[in-house]
CHARMM-style PDB file with segment names, atoms N, HN, CA, C and O in Angstrom:
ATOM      1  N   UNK     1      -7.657  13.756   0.007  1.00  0.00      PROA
ATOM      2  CA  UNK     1      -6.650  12.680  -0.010  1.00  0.00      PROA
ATOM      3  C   UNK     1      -6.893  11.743  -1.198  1.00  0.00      PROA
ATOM      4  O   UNK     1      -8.028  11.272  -1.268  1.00  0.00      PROA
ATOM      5  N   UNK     2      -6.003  11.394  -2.149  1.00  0.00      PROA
ATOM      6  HN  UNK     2      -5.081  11.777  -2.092  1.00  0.00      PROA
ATOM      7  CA  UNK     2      -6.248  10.891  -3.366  1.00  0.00      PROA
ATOM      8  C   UNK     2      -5.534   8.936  -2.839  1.00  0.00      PROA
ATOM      9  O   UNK     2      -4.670   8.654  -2.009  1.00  0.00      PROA
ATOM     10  N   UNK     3      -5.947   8.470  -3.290  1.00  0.00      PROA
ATOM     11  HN  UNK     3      -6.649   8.699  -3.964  1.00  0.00      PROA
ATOM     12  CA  UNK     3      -5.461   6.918  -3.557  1.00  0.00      PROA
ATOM     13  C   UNK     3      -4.351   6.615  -3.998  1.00  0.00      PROA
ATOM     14  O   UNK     3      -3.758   5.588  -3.667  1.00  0.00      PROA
ATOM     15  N   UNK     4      -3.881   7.539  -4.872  1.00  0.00      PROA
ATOM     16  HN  UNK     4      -4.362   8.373  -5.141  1.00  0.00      PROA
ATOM     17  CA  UNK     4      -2.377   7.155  -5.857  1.00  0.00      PROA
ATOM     18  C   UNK     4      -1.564   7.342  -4.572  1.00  0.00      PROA
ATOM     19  O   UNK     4      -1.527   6.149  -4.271  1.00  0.00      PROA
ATOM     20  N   UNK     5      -0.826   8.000  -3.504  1.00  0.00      PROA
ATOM     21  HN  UNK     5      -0.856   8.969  -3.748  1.00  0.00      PROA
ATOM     22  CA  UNK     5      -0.037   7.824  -2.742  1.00  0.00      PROA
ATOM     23  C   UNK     5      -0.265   6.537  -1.822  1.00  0.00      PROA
ATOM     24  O   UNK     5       0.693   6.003  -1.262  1.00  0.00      PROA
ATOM     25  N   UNK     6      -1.400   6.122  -1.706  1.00  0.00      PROA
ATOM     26  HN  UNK     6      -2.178   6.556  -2.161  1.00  0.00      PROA
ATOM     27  CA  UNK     6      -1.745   4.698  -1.042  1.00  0.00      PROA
ATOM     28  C   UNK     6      -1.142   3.594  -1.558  1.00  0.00      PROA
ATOM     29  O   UNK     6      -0.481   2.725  -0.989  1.00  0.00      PROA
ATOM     30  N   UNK     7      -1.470   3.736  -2.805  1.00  0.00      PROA
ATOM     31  HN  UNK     7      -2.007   4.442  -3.267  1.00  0.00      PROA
ATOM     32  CA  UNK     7      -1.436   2.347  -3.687  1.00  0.00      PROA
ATOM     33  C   UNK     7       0.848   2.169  -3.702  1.00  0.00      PROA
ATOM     34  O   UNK     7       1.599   1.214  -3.507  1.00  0.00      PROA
ATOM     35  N   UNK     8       1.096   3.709  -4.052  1.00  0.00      PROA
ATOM     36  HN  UNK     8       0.486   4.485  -4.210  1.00  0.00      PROA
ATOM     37  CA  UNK     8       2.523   3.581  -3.749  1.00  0.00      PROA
ATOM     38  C   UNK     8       2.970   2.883  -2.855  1.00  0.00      PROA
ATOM     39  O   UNK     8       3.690   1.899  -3.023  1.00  0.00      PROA
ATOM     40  N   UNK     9       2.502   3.421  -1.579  1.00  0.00      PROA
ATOM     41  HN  UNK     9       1.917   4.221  -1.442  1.00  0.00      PROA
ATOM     42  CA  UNK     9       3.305   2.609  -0.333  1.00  0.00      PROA
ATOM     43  C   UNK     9       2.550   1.591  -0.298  1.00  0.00      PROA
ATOM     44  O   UNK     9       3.401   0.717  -0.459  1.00  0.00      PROA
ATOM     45  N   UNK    10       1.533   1.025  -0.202  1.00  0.00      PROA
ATOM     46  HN  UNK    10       0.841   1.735  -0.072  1.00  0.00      PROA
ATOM     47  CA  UNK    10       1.098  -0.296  -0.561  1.00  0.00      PROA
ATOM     48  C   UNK    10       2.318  -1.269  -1.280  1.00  0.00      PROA
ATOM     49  O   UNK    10       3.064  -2.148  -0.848  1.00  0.00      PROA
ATOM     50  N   UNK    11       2.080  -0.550  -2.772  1.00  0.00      PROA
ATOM     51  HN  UNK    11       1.474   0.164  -3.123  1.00  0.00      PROA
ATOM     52  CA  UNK    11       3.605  -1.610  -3.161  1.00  0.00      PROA
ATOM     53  C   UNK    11       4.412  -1.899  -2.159  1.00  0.00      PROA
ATOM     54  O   UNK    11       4.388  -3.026  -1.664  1.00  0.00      PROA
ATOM     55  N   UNK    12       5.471  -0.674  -1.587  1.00  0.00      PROA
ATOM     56  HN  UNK    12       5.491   0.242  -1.989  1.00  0.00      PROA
ATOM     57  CA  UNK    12       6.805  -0.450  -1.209  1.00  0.00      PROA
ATOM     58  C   UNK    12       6.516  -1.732   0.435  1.00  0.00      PROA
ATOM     59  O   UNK    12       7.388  -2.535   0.768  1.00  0.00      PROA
ATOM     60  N   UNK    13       5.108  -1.589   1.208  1.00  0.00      PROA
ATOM     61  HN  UNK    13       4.400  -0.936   0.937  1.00  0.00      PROA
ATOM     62  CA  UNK    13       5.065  -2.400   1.988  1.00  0.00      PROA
ATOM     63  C   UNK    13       4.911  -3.942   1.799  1.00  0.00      PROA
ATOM     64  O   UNK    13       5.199  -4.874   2.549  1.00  0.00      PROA
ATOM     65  N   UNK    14       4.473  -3.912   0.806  1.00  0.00      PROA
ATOM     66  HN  UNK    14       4.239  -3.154   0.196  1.00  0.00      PROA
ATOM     67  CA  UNK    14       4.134  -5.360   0.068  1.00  0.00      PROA
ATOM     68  C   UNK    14       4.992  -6.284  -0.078  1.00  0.00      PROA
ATOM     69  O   UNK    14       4.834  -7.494   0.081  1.00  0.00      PROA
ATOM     70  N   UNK    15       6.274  -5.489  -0.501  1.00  0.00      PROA
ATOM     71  HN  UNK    15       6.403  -4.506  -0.630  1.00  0.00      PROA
ATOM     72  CA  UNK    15       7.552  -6.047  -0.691  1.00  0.00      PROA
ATOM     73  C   UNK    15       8.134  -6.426   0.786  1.00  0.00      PROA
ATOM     74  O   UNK    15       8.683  -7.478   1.111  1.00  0.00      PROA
ATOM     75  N   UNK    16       7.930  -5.565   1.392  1.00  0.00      PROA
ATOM     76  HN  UNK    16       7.483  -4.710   1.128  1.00  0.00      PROA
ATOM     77  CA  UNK    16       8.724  -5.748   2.683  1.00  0.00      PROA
ATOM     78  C   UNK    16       8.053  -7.202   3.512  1.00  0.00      PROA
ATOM     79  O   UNK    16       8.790  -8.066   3.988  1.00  0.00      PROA
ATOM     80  N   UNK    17       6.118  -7.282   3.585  1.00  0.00      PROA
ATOM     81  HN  UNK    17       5.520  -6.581   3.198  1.00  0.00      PROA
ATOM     82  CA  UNK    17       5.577  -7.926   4.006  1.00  0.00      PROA
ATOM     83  C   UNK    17       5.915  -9.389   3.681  1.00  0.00      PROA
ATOM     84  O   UNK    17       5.944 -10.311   4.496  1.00  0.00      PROA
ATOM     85  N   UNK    18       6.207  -9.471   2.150  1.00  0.00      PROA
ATOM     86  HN  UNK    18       6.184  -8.723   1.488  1.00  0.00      PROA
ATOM     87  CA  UNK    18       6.692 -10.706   1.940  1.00  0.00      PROA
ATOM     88  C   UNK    18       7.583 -11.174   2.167  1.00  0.00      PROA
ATOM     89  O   UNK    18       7.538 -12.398   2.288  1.00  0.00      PROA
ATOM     90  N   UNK    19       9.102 -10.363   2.383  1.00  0.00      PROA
ATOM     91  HN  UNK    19       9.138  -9.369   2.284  1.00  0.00      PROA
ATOM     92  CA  UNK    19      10.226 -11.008   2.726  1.00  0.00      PROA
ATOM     93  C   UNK    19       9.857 -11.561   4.298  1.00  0.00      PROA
ATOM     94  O   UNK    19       9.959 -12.761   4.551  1.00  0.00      PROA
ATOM     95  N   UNK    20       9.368 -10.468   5.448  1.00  0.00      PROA
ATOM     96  HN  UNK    20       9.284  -9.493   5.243  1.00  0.00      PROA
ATOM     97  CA  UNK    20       8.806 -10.709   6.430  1.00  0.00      PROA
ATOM     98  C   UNK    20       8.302 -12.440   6.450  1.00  0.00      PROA
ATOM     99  O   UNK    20       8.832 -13.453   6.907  1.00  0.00      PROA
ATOM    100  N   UNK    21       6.917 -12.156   5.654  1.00  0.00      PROA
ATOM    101  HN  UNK    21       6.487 -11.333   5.283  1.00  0.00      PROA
ATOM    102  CA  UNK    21       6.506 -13.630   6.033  1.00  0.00      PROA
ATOM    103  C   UNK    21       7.811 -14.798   5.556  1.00  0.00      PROA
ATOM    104  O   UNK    21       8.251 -15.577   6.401  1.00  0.00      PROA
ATOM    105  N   UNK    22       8.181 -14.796   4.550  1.00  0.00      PROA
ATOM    106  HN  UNK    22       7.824 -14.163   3.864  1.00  0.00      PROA
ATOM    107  CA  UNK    22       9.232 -16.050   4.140  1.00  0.00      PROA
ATOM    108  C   UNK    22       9.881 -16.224   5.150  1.00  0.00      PROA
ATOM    109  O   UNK    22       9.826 -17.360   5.622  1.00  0.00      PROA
ATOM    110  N   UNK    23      10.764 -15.154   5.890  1.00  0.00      PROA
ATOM    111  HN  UNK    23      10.808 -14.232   5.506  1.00  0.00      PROA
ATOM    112  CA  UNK    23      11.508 -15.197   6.995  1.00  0.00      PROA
ATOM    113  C   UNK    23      10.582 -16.413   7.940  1.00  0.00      PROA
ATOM    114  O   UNK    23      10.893 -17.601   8.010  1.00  0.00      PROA
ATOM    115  N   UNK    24       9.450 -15.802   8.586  1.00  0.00      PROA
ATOM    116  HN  UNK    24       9.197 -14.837   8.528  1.00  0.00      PROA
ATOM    117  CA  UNK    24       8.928 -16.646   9.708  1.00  0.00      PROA
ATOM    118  C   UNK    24       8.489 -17.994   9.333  1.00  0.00      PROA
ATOM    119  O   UNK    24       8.579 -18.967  10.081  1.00  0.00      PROA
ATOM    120  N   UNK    25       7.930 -18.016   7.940  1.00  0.00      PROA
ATOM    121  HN  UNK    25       7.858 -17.226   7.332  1.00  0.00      PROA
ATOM    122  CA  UNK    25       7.965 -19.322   7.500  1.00  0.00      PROA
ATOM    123  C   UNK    25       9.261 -19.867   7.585  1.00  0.00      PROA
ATOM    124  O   UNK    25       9.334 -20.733   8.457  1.00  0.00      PROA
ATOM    125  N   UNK    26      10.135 -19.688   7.073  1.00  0.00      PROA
ATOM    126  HN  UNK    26      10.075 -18.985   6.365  1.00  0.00      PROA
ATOM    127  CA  UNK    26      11.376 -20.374   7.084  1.00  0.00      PROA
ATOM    128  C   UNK    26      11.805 -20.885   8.677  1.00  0.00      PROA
ATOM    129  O   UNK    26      12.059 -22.035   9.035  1.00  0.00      PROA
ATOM    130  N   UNK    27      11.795 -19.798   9.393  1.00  0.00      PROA
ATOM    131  HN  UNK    27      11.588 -18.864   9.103  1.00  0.00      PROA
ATOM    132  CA  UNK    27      11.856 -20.359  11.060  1.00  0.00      PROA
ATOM    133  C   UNK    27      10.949 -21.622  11.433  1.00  0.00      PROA
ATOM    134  O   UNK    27      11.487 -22.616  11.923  1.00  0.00      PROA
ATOM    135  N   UNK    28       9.671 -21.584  11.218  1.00  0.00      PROA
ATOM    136  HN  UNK    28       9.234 -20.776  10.820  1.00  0.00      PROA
ATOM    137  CA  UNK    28       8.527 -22.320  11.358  1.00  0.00      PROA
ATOM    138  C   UNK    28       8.748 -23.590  10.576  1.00  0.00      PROA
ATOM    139  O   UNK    28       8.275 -24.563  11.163  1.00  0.00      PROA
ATOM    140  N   UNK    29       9.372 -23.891   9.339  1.00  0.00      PROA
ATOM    141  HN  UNK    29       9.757 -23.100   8.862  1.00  0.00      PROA
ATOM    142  CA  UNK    29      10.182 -25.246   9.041  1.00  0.00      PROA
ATOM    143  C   UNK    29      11.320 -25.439   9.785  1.00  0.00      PROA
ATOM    144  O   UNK    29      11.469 -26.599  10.169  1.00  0.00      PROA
ATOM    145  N   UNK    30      12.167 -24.651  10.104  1.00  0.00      PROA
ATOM    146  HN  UNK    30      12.046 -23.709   9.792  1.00  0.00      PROA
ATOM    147  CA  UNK    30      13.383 -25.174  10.476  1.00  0.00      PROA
ATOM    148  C   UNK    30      13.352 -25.443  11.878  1.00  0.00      PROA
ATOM    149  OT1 UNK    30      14.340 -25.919  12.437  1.00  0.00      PROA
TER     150      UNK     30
END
């Protein structure tokens, strides 16, 4: 099992993780 397919979805989740958190932050001010 090599790392380079990790690090891919790493990105692709990374992105997702952050919209995620902003979302709950944003709830958590409002």
């Amino acid at each position: 099992m090599n790392c380079t397919p990790r690090l891919r979805r790493a990105r692709g989740f990374t992105l997702i993780e952050l919209l995620v958190v902003i979302a709950i932050i944003s709830v958590l001010v409002s």
